[in-house]
N, C-alpha and C positions, 0 to 999 in steps of 0.2 A: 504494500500500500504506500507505503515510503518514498518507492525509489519508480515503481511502476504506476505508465497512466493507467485508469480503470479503460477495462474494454470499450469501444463504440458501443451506444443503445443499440445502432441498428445491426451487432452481430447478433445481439439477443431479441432484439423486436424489431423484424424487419419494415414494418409499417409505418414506423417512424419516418418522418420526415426529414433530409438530409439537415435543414437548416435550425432546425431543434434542437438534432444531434451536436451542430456546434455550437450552438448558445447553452448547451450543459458541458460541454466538454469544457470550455472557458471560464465558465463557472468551476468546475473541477482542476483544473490546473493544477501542478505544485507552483508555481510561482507567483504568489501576491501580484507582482508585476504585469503577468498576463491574462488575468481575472477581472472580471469586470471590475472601475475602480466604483461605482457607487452601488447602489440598490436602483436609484432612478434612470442610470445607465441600461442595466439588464429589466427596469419594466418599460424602454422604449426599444430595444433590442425585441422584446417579448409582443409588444405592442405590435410591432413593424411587419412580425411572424405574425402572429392574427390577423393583419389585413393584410397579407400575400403581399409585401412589401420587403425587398431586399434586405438582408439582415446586414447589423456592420461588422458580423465575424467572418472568417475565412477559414478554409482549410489549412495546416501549416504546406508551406512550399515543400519540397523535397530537399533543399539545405538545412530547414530546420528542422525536420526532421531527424538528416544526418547527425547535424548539431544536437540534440537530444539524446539521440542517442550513445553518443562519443561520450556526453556527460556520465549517461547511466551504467555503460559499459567501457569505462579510461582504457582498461589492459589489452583488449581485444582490439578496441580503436589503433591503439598505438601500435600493437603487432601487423595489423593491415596496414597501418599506414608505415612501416619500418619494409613492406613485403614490397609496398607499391613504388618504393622507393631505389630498395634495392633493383627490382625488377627493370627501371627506370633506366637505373647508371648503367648496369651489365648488359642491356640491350643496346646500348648506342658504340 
């Protein structure tokens, strides 16, 4: 719970609607920072989602992603990135 995000709703309920899914995912967060910062923030977020109106969350890109991931898993990151490297210098 600590160190992993909870799963997507919509592995578990698929009927969920994508844009839901991120206005709880944001709401879940580990980092304060990327959390909705007020209450009035996430009920016009919420609002926006009831009238079929663009929400202002996103999916992460695939950097931050990666970026996350590197966090959660340092040792492994580092060994791909020591593999990508070496692979790098020895091919040229």
């Amino acid at each position: 719970i600590i160190h992993d995000d909870p799963p997507p709703i919509r592995s578990l309920r698929p009927e969920v609607p994508m844009d839901l899914q991120l206005i709880c995912q944001k709401c879940l967060a580990k980092s304060p920072t990327a959390r909705y910062r007020s209450a009035s923030e996430l009920a016009e977020d919420l609002s926006r989602f009831a009238n079929g109106d663009a929400v202002s969350v996103r999916p992460p890109t695939p950097i931050e992603q990666i970026l996350r991931w590197t966090q959660r898993y340092p040792t492994p990151a580092l060994v791909i990135l020591t593999l990508i490297v070496a692979i790098s210098l020895f091919s040229i």
